[in-house]
C-alpha positions as CSV (number, residue, x, y, z in Angstrom):
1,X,-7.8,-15.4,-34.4
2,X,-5.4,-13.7,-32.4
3,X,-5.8,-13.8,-28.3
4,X,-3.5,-10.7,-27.9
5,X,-5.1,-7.8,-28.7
6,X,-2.6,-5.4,-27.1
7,X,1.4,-5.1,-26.2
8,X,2.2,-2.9,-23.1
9,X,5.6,-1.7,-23.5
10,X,8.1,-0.2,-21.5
11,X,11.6,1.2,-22.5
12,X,13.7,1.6,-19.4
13,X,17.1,3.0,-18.1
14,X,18.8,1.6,-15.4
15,X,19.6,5.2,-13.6
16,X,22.7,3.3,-11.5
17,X,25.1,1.2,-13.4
18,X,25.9,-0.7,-9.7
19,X,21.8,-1.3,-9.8
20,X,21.4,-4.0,-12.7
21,X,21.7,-7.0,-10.8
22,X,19.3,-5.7,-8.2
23,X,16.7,-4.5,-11.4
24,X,17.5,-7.9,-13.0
25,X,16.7,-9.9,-9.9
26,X,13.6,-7.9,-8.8
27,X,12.2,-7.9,-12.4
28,X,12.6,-11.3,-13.0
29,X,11.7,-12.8,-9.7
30,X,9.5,-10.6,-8.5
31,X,7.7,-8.0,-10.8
32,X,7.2,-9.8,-14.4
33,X,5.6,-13.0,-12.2
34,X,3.1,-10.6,-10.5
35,X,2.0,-9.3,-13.9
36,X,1.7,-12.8,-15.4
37,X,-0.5,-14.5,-13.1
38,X,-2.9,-11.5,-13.5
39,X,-6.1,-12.5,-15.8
40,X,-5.5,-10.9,-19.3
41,X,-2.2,-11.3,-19.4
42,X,-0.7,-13.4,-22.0
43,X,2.8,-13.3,-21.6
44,X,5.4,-11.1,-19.8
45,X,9.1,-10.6,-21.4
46,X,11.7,-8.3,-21.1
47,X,15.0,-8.1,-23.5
48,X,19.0,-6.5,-23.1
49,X,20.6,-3.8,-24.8
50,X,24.0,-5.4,-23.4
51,X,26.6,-3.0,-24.2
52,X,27.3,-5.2,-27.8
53,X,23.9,-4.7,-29.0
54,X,23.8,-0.5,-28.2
55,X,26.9,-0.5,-30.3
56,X,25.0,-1.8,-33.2
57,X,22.0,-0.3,-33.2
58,X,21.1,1.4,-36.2
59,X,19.9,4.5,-34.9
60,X,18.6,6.0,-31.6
61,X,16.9,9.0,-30.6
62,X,18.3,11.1,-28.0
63,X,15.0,10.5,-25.4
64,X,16.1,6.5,-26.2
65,X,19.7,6.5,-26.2
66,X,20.4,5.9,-22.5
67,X,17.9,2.7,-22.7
68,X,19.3,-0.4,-21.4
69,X,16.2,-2.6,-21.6
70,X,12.7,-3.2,-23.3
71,X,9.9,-5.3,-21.5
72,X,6.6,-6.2,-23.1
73,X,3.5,-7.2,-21.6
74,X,0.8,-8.8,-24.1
75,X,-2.7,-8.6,-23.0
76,X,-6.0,-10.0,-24.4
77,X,-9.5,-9.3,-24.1
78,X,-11.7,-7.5,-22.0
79,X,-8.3,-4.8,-22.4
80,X,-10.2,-1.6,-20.1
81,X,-10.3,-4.9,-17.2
82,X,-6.8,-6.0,-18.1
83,X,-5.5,-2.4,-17.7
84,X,-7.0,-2.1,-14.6
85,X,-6.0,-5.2,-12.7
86,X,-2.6,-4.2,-14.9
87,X,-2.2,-1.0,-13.4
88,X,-4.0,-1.7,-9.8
89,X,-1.1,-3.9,-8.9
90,X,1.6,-1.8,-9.8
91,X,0.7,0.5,-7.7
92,X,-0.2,-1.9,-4.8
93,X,3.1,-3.4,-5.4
94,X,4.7,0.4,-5.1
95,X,3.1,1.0,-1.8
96,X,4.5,-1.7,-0.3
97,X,8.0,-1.4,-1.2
98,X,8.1,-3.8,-4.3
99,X,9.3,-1.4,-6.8
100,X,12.6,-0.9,-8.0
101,X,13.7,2.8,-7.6
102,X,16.6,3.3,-9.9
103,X,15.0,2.7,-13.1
104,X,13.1,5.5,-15.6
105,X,10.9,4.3,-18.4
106,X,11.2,6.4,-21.8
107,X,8.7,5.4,-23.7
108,X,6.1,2.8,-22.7
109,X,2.3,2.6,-23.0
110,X,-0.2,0.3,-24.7
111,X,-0.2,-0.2,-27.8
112,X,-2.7,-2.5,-30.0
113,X,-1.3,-5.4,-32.1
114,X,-1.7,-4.3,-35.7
115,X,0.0,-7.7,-37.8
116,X,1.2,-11.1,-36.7
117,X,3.9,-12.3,-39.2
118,X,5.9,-15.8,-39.5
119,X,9.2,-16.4,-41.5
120,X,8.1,-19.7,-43.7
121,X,11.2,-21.5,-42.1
122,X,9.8,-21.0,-38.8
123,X,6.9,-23.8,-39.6
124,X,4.7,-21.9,-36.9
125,X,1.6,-19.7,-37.4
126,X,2.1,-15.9,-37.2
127,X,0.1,-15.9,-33.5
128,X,2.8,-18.1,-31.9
129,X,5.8,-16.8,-32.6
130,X,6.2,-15.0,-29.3
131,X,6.0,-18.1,-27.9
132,X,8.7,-20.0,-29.4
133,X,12.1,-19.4,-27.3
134,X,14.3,-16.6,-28.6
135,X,17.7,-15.2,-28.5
136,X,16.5,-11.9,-28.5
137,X,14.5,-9.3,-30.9
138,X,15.3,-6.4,-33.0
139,X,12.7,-3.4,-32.4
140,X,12.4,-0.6,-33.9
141,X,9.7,2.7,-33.0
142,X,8.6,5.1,-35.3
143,X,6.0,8.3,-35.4
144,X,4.4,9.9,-38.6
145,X,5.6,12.8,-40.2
146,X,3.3,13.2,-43.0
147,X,-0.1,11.9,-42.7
148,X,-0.7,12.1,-46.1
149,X,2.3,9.0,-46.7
150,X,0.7,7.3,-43.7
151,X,-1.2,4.8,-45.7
152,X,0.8,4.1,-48.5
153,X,3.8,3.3,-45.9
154,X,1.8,1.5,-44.0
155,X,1.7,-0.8,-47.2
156,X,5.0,-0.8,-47.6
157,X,5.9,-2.3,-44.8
158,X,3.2,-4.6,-44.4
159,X,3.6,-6.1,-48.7
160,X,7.5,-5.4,-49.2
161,X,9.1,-4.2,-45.8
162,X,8.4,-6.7,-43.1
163,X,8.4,-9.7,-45.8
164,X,12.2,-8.7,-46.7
165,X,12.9,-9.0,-43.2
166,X,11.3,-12.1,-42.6
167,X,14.7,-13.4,-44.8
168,X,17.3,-11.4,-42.4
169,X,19.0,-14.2,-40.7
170,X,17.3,-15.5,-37.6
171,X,14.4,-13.3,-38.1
172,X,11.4,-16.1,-36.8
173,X,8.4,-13.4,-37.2
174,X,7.3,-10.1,-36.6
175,X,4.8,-8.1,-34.2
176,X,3.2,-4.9,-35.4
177,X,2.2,-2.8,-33.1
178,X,0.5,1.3,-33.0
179,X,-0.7,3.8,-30.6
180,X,-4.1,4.0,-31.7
181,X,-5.0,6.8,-28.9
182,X,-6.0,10.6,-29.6
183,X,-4.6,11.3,-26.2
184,X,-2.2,10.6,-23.8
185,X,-3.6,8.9,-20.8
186,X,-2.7,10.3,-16.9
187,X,-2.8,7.0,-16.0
188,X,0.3,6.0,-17.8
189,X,2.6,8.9,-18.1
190,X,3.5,8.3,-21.6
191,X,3.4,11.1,-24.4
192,X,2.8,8.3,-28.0
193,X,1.2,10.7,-30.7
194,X,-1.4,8.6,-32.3
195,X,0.3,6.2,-35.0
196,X,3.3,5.8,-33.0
197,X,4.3,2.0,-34.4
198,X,6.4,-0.9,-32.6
199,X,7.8,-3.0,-34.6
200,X,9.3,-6.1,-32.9
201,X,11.3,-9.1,-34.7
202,X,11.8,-12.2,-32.7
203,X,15.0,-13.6,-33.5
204,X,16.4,-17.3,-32.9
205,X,19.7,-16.6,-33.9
206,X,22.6,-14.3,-32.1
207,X,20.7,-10.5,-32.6
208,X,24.4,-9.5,-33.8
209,X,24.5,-11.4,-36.6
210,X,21.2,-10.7,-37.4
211,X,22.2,-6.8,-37.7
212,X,25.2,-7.9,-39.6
213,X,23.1,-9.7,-42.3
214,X,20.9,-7.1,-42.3
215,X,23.6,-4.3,-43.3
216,X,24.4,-6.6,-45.9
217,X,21.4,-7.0,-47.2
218,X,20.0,-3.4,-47.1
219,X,21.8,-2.3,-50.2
220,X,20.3,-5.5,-52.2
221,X,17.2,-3.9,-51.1
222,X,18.0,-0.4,-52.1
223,X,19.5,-1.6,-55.7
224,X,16.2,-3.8,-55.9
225,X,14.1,-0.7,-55.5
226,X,12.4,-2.4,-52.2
227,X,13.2,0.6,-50.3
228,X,11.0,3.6,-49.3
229,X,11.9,6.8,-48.7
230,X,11.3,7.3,-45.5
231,X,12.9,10.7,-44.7
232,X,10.0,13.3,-45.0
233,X,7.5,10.1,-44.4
234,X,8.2,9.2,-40.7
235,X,10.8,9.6,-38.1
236,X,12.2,6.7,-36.7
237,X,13.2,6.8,-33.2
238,X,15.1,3.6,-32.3
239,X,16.1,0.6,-34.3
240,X,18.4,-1.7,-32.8
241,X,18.9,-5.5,-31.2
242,X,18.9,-6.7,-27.8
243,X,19.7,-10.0,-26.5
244,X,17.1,-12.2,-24.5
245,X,17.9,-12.5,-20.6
246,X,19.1,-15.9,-19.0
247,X,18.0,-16.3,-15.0
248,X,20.7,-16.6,-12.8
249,X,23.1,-15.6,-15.4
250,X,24.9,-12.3,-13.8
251,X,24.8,-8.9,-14.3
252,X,25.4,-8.6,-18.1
253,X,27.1,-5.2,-17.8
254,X,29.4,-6.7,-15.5
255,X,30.3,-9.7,-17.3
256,X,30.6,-8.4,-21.3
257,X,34.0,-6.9,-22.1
């Protein structure tokens, strides 16, 4: 059984290029520990696009093109108390001058954890993989186009899809997540049309190679008759790598050529 029940997301823009040392600094020593020590929080992570990865992303939708990085909070049970606590101190922590300014969030929300998946070389259980160290993920975030495909899509991805991937190099496991919501909440700010999906894959190898064995591999796929076509199906927002975030290791928009 898995703890996490839910993963609050949070796609965000740095609005100042001269700010990301100040946003790394203040969201790794101050904000993300804030948010972990809170009861129903699980874990607290947040990834790079450094300028390598937005070059190869696969595809990016205007609203998420000027993202620079992706944070995920996963929460477990009771989720309306989590939220609260969640959402209590974020605004206690605005109040009192703990909040960077020069940042917008995109897309963000909760979203509830659909699957848990494990690559068989990982030796791990599909509930741990976000635990194991990473060098980054590949996400991608998607919203239904025809209802009536919604289902057989779903399958797809969850019997020929997500196990393909599982054998892209340094793909560890997979996180499925979906806006389950008929509305959007004030509270959050977010506009996610119900069966908005997350897809996250936790990578232990360079997220650039990854992407580069996944190009390669695509076409096997296609020729193989593993693909779906996805055109008229669903629209995909945002597919693409970032690169996990090393403390005390500079500004990476400073120090990437």
């Amino acid at each position: 059984m898995n703890k996490v029940k839910v993963g609050f997301f949070s796609f965000t823009e740095v609005t100042d290029p001269k700010e990301h040392r100040a946003y790394n600094d203040w969201h790794l020593m101050d904000h993300v520990v804030e948010n972990i020590a809170l009861p129903g929080i699980v874990r607290g992570e947040r990834w790079v696009s450094t300028p390598a990865c937005t070059k190869a992303r696969l595809l990016a939708d205007p609203m998420l093109a000027p993202i620079h990085y992706v944070t995920c909070y996963l929460m477990s049970e009771p989720i309306g108390r989590t939220m609260e606590t969640f959402l209590d101190l974020g605004a206690q922590l605005n109040a009192v001058g703990r909040f960077h300014r020069h940042r917008k969030s995109h897309l963000g929300g909760p979203f509830l954890l659909v699957k848990a998946y494990a690559a068989q070389r990982a030796l791990v259980s599909p509930e741990s993989v976000p635990y194991r160290p990473t060098r980054g993920i590949f996400v991608t975030v998607s919203d239904v186009l025809d209802p009536a495909q919604q289902d057989a899509v779903a399958r797809w991805y969850d019997e020929v899809h997500i196990p393909d991937m599982l054998t892209v190099k340094g793909v560890a496991g997979a996180w499925w997540f979906a806006n389950q919501s008929e509305s959007t909440s004030p509270a959050f700010g977010y506009d996610n049309p119900p069966g908005r999906t997350v897809r996250v894959y936790y990578l232990d190898e360079d997220p650039l190679e990854m992407v580069a064995d996944l190009h390669d591999k695509l076409p096997q796929w296609q020729a193989a008759g593993r693909m779906y076509d996805l055109s008229k199906a669903i629209n995909t927002l945002f597919a693409g790598p970032f690169q996990t975030i090393v403390p005390f290791s500079g500004d990476p928009f400073e120090t990437e050529s």
